[in-house]
Backbone as a printed PyTorch tensor [residue, N CA C, xyz], in Angstrom:
tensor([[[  2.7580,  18.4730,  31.0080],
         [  1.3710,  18.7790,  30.7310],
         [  0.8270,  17.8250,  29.6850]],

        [[ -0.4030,  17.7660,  29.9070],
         [ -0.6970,  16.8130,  28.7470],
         [ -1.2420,  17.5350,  27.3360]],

        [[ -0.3340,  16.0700,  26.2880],
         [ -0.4360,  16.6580,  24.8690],
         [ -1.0930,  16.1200,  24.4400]],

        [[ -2.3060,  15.7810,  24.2610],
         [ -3.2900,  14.5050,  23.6570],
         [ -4.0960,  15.8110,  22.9370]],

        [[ -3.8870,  16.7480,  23.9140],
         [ -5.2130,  17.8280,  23.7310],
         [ -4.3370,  19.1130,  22.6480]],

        [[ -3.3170,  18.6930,  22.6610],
         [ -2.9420,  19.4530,  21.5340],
         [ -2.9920,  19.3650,  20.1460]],

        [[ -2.9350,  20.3330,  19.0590],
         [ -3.2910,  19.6760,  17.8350],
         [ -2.3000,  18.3460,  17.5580]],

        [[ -1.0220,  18.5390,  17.2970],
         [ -0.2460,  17.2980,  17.1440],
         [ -0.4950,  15.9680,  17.7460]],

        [[ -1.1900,  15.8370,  18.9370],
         [ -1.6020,  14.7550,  20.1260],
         [ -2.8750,  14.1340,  19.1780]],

        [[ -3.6390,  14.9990,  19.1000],
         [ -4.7540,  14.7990,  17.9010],
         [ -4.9450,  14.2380,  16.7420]],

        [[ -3.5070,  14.6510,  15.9180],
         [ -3.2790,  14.6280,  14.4970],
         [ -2.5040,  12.9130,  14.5890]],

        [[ -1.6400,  12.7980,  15.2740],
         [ -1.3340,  11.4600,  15.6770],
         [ -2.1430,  10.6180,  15.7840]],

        [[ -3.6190,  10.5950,  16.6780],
         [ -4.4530,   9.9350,  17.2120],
         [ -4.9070,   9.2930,  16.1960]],

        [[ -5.2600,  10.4200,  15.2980],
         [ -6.0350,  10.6100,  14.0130],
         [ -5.4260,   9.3010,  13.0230]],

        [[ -4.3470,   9.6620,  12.6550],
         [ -3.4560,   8.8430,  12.1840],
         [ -2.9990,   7.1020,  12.5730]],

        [[ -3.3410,   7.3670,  13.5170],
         [ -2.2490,   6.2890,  14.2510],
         [ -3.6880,   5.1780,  14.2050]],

        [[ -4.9540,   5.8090,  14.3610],
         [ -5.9390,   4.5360,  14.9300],
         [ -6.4140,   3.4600,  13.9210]],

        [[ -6.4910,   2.1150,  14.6390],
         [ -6.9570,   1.2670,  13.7940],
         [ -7.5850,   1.1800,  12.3000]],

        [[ -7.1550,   1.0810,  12.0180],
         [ -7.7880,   0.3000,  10.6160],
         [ -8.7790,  -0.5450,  10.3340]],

        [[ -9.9470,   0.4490,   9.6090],
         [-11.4730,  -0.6520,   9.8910],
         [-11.8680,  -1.1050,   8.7330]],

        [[-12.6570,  -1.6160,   8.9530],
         [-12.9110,  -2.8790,   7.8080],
         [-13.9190,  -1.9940,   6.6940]],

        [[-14.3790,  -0.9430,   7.0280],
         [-15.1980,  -0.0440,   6.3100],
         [-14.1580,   0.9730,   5.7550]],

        [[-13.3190,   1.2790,   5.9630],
         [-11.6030,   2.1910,   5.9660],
         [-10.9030,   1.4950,   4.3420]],

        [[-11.1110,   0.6720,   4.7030],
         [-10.4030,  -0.7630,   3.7550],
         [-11.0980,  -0.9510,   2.5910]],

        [[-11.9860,  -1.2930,   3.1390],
         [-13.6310,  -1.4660,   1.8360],
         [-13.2480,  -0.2830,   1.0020]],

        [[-13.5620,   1.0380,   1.6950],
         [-13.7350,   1.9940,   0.7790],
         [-12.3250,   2.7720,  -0.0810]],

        [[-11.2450,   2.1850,   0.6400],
         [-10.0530,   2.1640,  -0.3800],
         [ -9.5520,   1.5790,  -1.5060]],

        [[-10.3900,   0.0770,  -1.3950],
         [-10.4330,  -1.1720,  -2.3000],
         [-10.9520,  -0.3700,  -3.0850]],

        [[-12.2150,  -0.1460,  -2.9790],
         [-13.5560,   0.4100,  -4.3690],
         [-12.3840,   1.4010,  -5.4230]],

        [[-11.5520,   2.1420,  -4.7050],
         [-11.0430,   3.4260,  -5.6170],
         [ -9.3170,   2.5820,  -6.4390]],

        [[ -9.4740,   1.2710,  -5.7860],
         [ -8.3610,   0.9590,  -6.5990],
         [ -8.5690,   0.8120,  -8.2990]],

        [[ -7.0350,   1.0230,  -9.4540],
         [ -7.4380,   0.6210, -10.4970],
         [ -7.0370,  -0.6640, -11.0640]],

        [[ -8.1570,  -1.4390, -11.7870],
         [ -7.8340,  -2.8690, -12.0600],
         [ -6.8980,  -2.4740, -13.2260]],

        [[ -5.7340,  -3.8870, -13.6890],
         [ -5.0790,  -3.6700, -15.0160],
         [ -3.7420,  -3.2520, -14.6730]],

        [[ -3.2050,  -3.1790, -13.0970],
         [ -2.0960,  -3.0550, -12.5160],
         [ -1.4430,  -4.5680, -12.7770]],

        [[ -0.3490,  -4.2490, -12.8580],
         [  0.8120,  -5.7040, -12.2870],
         [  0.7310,  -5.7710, -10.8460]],

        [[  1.2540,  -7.1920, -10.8190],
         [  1.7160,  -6.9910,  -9.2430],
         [  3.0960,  -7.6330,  -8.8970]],

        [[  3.5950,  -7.4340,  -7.9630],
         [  4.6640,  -8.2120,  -7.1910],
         [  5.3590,  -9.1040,  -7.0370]],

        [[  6.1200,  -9.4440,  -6.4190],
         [  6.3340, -10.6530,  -5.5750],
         [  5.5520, -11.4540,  -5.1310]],

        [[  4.6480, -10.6180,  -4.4360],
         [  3.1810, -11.5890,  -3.8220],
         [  2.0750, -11.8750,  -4.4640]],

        [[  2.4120, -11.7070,  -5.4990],
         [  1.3300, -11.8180,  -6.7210],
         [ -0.5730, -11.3870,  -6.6890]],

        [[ -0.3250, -10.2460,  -5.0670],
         [ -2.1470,  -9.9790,  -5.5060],
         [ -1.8610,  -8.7850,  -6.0870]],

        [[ -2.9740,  -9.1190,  -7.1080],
         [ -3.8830,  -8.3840,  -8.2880],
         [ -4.7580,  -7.2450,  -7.2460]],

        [[ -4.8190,  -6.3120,  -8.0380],
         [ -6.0630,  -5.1900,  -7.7070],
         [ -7.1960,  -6.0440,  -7.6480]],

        [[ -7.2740,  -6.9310,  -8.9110],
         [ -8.4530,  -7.4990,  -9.2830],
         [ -9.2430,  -8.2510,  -7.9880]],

        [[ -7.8420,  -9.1950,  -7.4610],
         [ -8.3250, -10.2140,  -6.6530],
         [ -8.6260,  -9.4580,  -5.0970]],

        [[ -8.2720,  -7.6590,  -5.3920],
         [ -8.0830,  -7.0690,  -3.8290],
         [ -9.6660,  -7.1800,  -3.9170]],

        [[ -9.9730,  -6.3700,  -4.7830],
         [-11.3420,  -6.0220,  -5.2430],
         [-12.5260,  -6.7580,  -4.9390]],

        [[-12.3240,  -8.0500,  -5.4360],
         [-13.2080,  -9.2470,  -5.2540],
         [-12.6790, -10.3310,  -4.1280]],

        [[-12.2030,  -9.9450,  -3.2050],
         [-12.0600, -10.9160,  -2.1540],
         [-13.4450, -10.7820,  -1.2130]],

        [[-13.7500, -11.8120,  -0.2320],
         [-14.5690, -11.7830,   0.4420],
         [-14.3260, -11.1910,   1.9750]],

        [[-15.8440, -10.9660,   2.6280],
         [-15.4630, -10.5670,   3.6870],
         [-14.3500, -11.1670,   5.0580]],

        [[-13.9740, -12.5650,   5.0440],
         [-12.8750, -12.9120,   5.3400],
         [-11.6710, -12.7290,   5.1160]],

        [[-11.2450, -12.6980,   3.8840],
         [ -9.8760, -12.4470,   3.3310],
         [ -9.8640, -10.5750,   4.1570]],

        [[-10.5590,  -9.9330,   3.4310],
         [-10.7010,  -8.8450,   4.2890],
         [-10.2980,  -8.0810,   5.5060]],

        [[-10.9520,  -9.0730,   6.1590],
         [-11.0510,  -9.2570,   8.0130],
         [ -9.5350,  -9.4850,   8.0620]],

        [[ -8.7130, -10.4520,   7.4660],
         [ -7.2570, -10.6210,   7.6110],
         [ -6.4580,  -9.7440,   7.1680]],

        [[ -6.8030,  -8.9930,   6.3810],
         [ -5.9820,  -7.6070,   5.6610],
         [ -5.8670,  -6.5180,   6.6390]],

        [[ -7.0970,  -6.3620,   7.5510],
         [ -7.6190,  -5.3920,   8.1390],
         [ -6.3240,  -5.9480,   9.4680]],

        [[ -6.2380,  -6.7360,  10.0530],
         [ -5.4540,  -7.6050,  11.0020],
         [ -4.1250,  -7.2790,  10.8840]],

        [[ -3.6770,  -7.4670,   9.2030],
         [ -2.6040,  -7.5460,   9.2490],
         [ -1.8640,  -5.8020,   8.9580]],

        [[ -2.8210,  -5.2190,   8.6650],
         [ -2.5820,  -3.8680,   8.8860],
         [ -2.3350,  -2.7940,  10.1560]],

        [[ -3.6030,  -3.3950,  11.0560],
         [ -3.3540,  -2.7920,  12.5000],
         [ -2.1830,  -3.7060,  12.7220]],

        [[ -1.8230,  -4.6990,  12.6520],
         [ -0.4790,  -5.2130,  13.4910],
         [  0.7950,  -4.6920,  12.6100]],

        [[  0.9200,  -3.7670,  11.7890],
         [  1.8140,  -2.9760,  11.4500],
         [  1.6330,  -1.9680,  12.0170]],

        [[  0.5680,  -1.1600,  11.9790],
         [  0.5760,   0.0970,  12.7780],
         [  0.9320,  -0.3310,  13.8190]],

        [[  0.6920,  -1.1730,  14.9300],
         [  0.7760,  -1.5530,  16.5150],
         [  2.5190,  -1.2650,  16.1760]],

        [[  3.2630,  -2.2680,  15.6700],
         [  4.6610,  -2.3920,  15.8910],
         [  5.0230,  -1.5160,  15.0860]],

        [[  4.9290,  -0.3890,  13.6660],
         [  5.4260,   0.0000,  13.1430],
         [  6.3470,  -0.1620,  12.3590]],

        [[  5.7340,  -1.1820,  11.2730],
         [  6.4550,  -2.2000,  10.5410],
         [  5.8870,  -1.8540,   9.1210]],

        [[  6.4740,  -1.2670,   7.9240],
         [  5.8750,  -1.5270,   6.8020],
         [  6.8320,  -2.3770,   6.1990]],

        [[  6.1990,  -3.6070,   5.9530],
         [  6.5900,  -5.4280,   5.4930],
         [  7.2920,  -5.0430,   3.4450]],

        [[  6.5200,  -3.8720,   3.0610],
         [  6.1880,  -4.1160,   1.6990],
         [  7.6080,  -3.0660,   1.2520]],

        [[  8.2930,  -2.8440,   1.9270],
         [  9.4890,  -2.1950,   0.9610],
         [ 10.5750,  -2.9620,  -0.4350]],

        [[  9.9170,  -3.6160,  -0.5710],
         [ 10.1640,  -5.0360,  -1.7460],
         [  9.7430,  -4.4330,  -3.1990]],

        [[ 10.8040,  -4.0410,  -3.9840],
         [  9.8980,  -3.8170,  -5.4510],
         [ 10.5560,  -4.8790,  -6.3760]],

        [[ 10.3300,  -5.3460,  -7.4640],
         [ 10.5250,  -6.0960,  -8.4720],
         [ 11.1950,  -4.4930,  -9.7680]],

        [[ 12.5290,  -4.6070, -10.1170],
         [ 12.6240,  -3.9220, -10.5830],
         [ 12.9540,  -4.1780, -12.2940]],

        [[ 12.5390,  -4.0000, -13.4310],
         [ 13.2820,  -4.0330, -14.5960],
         [ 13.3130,  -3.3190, -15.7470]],

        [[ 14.3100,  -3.8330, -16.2620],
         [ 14.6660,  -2.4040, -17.2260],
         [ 14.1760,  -2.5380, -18.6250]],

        [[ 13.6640,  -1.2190, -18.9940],
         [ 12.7650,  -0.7460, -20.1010],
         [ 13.3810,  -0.5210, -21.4340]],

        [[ 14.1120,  -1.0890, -22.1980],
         [ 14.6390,   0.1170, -23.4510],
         [ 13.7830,   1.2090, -23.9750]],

        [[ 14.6740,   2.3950, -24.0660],
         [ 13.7300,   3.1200, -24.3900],
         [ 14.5000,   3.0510, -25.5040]],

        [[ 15.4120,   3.4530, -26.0930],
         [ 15.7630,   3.7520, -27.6420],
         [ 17.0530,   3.3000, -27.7630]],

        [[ 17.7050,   3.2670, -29.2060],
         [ 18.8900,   2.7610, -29.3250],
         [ 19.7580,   1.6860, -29.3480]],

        [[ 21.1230,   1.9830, -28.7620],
         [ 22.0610,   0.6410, -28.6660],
         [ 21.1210,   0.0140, -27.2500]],

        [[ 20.7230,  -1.5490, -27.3570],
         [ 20.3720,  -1.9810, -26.5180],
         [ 21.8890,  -2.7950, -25.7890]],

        [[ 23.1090,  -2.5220, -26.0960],
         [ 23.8550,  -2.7860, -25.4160],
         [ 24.2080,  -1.9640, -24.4670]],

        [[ 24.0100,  -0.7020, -24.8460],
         [ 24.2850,   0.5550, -23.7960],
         [ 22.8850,   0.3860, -22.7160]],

        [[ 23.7750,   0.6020, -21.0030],
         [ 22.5790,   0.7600, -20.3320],
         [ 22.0890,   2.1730, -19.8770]],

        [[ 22.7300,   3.0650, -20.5050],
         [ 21.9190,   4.2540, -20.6510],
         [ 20.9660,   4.4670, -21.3500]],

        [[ 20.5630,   3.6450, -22.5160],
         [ 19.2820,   3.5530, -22.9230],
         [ 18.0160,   2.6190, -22.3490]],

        [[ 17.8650,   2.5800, -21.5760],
         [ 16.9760,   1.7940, -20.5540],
         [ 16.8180,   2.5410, -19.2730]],

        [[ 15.4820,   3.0560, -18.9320],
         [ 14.7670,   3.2850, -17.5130],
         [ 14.2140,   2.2850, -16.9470]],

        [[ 14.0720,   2.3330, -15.6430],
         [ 13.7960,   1.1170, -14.5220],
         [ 12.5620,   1.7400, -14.6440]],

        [[ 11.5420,   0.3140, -14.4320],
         [ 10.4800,   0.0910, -13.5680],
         [ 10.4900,  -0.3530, -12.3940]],

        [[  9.3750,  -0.0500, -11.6130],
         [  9.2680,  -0.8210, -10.6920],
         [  8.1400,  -0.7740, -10.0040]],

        [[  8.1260,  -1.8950,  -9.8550],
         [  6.5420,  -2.8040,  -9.4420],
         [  6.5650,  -3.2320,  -7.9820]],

        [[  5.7760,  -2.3960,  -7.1430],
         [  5.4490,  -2.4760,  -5.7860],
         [  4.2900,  -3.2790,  -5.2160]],

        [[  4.0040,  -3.7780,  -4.2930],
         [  2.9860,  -4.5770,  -4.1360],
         [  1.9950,  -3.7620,  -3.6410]],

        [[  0.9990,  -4.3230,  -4.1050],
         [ -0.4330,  -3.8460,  -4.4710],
         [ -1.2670,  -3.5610,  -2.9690]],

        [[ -0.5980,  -4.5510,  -2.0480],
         [ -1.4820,  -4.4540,  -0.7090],
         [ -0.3720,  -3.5450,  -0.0940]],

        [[  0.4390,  -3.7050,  -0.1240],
         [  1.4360,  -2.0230,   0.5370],
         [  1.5170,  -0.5390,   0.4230]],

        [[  0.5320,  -1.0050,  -1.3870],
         [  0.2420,   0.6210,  -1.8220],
         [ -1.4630,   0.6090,  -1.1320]],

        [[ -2.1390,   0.1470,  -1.3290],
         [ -3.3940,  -0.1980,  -0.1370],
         [ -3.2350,   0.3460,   1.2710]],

        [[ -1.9910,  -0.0040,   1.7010],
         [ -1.9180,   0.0840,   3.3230],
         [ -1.5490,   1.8090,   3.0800]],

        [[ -0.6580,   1.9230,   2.2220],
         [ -0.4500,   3.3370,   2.5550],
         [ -1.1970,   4.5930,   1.4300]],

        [[ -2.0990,   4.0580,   1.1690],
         [ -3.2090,   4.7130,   0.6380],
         [ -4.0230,   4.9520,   1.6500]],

        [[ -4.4750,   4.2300,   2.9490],
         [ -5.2680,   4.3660,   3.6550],
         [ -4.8610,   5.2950,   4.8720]],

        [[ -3.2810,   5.1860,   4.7760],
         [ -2.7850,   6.3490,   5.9970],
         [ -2.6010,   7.6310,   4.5280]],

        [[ -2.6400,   7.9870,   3.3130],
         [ -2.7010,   8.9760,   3.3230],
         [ -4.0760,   9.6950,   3.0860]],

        [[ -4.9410,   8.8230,   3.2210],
         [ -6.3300,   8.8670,   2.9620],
         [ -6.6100,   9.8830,   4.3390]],

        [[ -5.7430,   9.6790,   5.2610],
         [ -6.1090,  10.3140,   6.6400],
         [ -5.0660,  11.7080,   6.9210]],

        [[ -4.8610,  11.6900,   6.2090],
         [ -4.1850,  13.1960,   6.4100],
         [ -4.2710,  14.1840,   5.4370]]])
């Protein structure tokens, strides 16, 4: 029988569809500037102020993750913090870690939809 018409068929649909350039826009606006970034070195700043081209390619390279089901950005930069003490001991040190800025973007916009 067909499941398209069921809620789950729906909720998928919902989920699953393209990524628009107005989708994107309005996820950019709510980012906060004053983040680090990555490996790939974009800035909030530079997400923020890119033009409608750079854009158009973000938007591209997003549906062609959804299409194949690929998130590219599982990459963090990790390092360690002292928090107090013997800095020879590494029990005094918590990890950071710094994720890229357009991966938290991409999946800001799929949880934007659910």
């Amino acid at each position: 029988h067909d499941t398209s018409q069921q809620p789950t068929g729906r909720l998928n649909d919902l989920i699953n569809r393209s990524i628009s350039l107005e989708e994107l826009t309005s996820c950019i606006k709510k980012l906060k500037l004053g983040k680090a970034s990555a490996e790939d070195c974009l800035t909030n700043e530079l997400l923020k102020n890119s033009g409608t081209l750079l854009l158009k390619c973000i938007v591209k390279v997003f549906n062609a993750c959804l299409d194949e089901g690929v998130y590219p950005w599982n990459v963090a930069l990790i390092t360690p913090l002292h928090k107090k003490g013997d800095k020879y001991d590494p029990d005094n040190y918590r990890a950071i870690a710094v994720g890229s800025n357009l991966g938290k973007l991409f999946a800001n916009i799929l949880l934007e939809r659910l």
